[in-house]
Biopython code that builds the backbone (N, CA, C, O; Angstrom):
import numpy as np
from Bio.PDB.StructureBuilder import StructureBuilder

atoms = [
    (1, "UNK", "N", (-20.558, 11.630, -10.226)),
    (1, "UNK", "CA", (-20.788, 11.639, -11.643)),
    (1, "UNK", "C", (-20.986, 10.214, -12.108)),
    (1, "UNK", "O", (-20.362, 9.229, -11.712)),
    (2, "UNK", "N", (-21.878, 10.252, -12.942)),
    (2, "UNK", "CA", (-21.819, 8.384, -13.728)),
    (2, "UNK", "C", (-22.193, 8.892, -15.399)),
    (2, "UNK", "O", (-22.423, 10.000, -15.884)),
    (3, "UNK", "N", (-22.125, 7.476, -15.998)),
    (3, "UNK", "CA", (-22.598, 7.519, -16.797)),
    (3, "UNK", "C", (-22.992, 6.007, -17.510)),
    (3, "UNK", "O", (-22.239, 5.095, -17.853)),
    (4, "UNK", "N", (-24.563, 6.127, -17.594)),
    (4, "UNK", "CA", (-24.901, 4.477, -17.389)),
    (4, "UNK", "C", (-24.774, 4.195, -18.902)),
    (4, "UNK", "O", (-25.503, 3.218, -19.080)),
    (5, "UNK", "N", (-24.093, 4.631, -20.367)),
    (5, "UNK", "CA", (-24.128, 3.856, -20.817)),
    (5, "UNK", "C", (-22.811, 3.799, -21.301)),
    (5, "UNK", "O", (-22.698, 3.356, -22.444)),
    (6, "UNK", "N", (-21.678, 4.173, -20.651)),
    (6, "UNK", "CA", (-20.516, 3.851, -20.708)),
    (6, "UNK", "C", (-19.880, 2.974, -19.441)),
    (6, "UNK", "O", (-18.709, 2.669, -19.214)),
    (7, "UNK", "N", (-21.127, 2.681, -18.691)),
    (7, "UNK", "CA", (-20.833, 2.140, -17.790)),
    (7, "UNK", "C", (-20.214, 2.168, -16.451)),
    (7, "UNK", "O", (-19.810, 1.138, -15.910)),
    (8, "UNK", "N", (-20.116, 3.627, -15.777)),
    (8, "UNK", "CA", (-19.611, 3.967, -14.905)),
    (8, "UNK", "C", (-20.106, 5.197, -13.274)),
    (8, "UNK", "O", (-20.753, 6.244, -13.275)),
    (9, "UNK", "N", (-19.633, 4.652, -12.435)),
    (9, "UNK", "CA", (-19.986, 5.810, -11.803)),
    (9, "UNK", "C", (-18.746, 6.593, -10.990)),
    (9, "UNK", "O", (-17.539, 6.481, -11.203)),
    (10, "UNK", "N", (-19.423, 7.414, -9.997)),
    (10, "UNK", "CA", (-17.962, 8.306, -9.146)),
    (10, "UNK", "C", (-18.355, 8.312, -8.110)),
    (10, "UNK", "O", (-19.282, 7.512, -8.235)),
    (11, "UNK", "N", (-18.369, 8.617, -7.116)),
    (11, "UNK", "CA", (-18.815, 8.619, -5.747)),
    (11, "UNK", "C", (-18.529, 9.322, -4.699)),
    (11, "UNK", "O", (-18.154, 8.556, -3.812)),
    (12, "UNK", "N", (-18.522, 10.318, -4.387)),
    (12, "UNK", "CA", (-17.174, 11.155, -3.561)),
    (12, "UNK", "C", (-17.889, 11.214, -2.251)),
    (12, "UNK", "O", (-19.023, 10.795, -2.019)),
    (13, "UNK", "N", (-17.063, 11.792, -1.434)),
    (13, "UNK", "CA", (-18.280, 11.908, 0.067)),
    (13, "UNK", "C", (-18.335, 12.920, 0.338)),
    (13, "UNK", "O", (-18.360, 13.126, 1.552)),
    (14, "UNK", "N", (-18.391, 14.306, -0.714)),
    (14, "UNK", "CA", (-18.488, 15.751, -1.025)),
    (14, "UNK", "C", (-17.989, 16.476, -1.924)),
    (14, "UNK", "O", (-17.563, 15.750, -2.822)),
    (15, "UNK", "N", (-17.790, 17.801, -2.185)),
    (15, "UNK", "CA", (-16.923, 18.584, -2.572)),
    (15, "UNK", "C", (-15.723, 18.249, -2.240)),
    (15, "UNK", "O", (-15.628, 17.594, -1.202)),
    (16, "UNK", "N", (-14.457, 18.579, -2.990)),
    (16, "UNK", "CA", (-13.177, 18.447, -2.646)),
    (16, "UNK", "C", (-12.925, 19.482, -2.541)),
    (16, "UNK", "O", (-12.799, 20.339, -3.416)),
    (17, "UNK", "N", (-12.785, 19.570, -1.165)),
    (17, "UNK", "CA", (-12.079, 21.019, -0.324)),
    (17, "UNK", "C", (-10.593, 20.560, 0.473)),
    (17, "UNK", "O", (-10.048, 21.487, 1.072)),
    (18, "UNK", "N", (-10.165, 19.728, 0.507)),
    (18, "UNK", "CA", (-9.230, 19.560, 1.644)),
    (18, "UNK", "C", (-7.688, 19.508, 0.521)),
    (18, "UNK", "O", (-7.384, 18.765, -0.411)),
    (19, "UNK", "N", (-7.026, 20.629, 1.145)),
    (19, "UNK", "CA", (-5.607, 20.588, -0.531)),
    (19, "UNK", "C", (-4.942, 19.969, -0.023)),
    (19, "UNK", "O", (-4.892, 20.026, 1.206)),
    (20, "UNK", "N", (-4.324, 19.308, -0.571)),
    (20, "UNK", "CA", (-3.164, 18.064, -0.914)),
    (20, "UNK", "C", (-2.571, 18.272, -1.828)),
    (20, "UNK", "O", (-3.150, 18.800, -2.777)),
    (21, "UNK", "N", (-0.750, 17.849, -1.950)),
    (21, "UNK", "CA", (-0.262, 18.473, -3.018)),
    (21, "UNK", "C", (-0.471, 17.743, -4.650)),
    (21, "UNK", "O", (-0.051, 18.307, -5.661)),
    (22, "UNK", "N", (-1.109, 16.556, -4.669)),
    (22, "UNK", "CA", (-1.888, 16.033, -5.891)),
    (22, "UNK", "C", (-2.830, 16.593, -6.367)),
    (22, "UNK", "O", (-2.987, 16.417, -7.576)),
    (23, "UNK", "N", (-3.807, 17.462, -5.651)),
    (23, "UNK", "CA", (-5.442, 18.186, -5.675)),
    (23, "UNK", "C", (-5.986, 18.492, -3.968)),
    (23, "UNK", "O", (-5.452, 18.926, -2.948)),
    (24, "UNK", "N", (-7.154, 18.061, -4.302)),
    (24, "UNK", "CA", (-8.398, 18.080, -3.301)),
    (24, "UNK", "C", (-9.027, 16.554, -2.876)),
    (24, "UNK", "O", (-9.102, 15.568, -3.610)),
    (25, "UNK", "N", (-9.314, 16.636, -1.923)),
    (25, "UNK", "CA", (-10.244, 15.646, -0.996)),
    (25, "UNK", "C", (-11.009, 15.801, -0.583)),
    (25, "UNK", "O", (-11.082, 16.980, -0.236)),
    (26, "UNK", "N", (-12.341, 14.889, -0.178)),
    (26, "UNK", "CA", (-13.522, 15.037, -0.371)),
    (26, "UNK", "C", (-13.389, 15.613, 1.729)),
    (26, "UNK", "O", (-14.124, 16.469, 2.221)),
    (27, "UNK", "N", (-12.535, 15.013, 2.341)),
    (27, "UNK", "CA", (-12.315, 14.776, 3.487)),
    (27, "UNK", "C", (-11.145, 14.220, 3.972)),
    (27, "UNK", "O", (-10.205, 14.005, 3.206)),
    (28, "UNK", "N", (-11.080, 13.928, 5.300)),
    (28, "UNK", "CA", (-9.982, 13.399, 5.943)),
    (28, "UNK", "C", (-10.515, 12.053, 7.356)),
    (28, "UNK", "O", (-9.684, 11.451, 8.036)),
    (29, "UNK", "N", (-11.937, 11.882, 7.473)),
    (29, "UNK", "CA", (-11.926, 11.229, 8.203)),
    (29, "UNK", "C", (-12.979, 10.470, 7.749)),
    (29, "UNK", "O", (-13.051, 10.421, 6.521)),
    (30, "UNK", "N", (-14.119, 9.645, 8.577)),
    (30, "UNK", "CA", (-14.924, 8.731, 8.067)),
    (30, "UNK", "C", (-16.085, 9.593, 7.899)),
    (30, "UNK", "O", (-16.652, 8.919, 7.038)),
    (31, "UNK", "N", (-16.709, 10.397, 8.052)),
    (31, "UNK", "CA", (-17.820, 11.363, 7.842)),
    (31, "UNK", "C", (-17.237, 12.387, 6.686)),
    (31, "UNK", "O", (-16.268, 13.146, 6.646)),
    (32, "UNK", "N", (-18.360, 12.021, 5.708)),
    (32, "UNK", "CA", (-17.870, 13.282, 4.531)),
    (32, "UNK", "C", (-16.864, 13.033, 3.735)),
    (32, "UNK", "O", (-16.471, 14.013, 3.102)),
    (33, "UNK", "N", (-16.278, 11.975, 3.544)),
    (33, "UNK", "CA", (-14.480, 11.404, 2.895)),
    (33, "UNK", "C", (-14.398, 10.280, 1.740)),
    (33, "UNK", "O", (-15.275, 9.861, 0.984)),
    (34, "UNK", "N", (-14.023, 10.187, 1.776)),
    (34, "UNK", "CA", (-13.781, 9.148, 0.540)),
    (34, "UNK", "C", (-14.103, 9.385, -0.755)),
    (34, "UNK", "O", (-14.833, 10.347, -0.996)),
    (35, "UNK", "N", (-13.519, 8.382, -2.049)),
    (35, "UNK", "CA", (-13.973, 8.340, -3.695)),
    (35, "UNK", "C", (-14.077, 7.121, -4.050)),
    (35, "UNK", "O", (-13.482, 6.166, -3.550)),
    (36, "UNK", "N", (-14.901, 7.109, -5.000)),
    (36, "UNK", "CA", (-14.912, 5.461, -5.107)),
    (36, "UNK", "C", (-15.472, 5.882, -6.378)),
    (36, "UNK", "O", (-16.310, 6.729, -6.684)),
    (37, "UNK", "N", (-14.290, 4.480, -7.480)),
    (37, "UNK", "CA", (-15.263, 4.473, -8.795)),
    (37, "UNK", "C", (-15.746, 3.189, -9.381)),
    (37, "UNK", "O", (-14.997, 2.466, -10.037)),
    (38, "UNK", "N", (-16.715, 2.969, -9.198)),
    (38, "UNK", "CA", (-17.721, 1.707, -9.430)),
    (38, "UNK", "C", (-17.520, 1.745, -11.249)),
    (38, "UNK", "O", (-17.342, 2.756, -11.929)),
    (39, "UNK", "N", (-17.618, 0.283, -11.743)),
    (39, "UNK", "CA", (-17.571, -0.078, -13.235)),
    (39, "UNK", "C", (-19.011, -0.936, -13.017)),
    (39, "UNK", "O", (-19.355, -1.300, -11.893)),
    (40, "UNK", "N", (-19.686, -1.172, -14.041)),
    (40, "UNK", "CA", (-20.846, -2.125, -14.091)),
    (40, "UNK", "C", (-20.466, -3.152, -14.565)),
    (40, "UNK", "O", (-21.385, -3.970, -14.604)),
    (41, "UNK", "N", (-19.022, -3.729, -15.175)),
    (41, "UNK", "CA", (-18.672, -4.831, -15.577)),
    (41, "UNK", "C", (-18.015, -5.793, -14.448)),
    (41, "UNK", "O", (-17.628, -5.104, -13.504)),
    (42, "UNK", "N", (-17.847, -6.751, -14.317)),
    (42, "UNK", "CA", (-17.222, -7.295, -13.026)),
    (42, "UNK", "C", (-15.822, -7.452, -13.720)),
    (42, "UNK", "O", (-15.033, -7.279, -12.791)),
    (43, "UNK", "N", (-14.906, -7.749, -15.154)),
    (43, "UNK", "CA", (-14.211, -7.490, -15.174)),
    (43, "UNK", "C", (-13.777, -5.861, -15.026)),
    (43, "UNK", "O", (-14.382, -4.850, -15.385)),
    (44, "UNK", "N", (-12.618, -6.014, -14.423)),
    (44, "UNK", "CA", (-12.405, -4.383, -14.539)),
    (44, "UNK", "C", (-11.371, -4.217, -16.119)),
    (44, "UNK", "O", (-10.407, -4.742, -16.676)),
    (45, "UNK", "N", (-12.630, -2.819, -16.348)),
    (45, "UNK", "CA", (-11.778, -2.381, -18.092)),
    (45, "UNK", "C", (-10.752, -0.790, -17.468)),
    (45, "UNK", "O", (-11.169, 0.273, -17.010)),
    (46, "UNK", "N", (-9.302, -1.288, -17.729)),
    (46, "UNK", "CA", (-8.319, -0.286, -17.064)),
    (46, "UNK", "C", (-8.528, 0.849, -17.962)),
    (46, "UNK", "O", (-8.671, 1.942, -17.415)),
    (47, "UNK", "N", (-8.576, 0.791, -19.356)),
    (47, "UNK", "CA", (-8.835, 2.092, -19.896)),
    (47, "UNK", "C", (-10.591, 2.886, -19.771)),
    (47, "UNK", "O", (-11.054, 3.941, -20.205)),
    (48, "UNK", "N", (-11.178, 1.719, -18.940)),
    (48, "UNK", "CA", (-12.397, 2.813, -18.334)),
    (48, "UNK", "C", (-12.475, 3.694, -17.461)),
    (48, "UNK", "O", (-13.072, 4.754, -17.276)),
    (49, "UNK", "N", (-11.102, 2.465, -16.507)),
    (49, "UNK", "CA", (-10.563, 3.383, -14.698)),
    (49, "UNK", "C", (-10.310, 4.296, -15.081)),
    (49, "UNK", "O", (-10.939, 5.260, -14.644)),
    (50, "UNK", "N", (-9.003, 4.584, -16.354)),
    (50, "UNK", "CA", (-8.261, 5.367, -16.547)),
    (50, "UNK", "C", (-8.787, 6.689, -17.026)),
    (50, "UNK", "O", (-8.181, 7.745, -16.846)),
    (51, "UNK", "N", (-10.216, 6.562, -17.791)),
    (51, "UNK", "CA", (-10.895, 7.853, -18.092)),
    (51, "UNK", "C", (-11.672, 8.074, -17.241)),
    (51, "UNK", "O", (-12.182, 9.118, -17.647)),
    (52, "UNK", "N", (-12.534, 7.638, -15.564)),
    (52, "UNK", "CA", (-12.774, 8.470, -15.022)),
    (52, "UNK", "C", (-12.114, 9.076, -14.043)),
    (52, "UNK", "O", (-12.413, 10.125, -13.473)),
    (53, "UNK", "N", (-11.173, 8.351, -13.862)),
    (53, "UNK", "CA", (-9.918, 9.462, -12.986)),
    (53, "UNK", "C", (-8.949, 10.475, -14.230)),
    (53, "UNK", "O", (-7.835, 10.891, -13.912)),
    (54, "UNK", "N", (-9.388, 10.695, -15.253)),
    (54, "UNK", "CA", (-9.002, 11.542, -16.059)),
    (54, "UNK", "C", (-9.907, 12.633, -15.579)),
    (54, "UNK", "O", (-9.424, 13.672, -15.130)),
    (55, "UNK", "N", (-11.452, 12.404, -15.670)),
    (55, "UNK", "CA", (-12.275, 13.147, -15.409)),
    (55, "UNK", "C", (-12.396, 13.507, -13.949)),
    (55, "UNK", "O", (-12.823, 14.661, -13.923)),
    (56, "UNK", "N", (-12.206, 13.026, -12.637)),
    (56, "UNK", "CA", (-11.671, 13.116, -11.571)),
    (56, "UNK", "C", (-10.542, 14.182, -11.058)),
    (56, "UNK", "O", (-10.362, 14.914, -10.085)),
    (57, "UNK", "N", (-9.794, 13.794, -12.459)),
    (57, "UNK", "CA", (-8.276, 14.622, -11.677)),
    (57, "UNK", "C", (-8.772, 16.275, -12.383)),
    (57, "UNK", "O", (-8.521, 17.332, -11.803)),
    (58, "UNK", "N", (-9.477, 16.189, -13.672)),
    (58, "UNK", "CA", (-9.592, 17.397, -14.213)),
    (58, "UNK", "C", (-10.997, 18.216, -13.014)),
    (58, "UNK", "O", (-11.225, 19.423, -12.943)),
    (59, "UNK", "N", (-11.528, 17.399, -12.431)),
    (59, "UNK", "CA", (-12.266, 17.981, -11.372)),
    (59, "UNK", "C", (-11.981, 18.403, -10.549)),
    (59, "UNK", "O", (-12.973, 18.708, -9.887)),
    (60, "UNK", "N", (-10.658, 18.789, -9.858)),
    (60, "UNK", "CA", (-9.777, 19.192, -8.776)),
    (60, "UNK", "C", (-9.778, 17.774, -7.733)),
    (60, "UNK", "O", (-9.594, 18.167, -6.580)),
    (61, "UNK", "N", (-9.866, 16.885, -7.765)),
    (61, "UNK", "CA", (-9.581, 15.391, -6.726)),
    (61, "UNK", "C", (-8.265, 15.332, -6.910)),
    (61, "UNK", "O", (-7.664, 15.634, -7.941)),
    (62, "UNK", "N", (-7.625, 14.774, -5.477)),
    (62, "UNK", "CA", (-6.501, 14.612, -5.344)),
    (62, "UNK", "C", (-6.619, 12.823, -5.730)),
    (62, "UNK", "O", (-7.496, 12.248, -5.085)),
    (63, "UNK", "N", (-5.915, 12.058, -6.586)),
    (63, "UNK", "CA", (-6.192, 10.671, -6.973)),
    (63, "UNK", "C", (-5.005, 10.135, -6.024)),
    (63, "UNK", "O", (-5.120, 8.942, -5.747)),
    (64, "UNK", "N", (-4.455, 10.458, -5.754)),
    (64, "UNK", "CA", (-3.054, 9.368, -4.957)),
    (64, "UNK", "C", (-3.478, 8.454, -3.838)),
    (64, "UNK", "O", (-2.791, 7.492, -3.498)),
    (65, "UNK", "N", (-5.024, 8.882, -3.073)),
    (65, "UNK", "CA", (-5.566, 7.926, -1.861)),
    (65, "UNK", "C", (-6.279, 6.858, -2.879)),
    (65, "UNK", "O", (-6.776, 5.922, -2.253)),
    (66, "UNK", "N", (-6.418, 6.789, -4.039)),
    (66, "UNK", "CA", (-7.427, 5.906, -4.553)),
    (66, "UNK", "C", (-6.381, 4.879, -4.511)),
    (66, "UNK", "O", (-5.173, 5.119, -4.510)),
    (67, "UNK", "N", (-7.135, 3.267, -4.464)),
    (67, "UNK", "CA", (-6.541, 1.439, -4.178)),
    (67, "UNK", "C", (-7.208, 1.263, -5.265)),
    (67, "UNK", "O", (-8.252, 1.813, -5.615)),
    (68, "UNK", "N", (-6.327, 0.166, -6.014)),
    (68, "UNK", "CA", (-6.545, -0.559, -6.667)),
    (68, "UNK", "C", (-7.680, -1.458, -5.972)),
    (68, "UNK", "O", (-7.257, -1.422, -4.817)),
    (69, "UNK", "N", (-9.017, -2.359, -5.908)),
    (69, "UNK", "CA", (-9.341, -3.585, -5.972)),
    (69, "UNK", "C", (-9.197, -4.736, -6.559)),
    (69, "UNK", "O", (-9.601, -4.825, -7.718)),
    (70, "UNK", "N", (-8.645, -5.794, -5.974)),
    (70, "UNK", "CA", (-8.211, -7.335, -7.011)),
    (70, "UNK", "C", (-9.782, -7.535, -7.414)),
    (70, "UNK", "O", (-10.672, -7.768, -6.596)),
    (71, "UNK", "N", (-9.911, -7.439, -8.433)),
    (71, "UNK", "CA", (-11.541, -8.631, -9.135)),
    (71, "UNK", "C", (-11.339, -10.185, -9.394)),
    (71, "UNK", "O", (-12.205, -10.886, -9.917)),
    (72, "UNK", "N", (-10.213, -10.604, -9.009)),
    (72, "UNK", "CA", (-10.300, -11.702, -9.215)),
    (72, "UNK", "C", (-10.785, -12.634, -8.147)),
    (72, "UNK", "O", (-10.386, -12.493, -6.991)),
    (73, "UNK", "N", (-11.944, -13.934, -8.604)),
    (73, "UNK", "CA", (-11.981, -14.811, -8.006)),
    (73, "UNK", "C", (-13.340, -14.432, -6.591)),
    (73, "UNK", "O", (-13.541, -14.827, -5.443)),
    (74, "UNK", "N", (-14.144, -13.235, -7.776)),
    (74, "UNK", "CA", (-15.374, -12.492, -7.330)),
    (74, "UNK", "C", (-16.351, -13.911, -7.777)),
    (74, "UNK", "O", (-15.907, -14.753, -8.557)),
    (75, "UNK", "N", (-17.386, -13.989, -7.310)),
    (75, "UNK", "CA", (-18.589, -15.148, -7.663)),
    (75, "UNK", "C", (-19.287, -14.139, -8.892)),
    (75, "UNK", "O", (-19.486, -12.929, -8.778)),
    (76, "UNK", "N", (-19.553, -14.868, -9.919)),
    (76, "UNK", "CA", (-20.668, -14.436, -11.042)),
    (76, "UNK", "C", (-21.911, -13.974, -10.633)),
    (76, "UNK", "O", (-22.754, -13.647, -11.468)),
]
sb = StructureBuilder()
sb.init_structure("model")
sb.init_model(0)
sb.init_chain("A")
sb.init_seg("    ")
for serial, (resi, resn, name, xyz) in enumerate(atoms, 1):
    if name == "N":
        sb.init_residue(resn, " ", resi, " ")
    sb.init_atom(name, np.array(xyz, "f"), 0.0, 1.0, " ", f" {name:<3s}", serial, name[0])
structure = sb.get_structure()
């Protein structure tokens, strides 16, 4: 899911089929797995994170595998 003028995207590496007691996962290994949510700002805005893993969790995704990334001390 994205949305380019709020600035965001989602990324999953499928359907979330795999249950976990948080939700669903896209997967469990390197083929087909992972979430990732890209911002278009290089600062990161936490109440942007925070609404697409709103929209994430209301999608059946299990959020507890998602990492923080440090942005600090990224080149312009």
């Amino acid at each position: 899911m994205y949305d380019e003028a709020a600035g965001y995207a989602a990324v999953g590496g499928g359907p979330p089929t795999e249950a976990f007691p948080g939700g669903c996962r896209t997967g469990t290994g390197h083929a087909n797995s992972g979430l990732w949510i890209f911002t278009r700002a290089q600062a990161r805005s936490e109440s942007l994170v925070q609404t697409v893993r709103g929209k994430l969790k209301r999608m059946g995704f299990d959020l507890d595998a998602l990492r923080d990334v440090r942005q600090a001390g990224c080149p312009e």
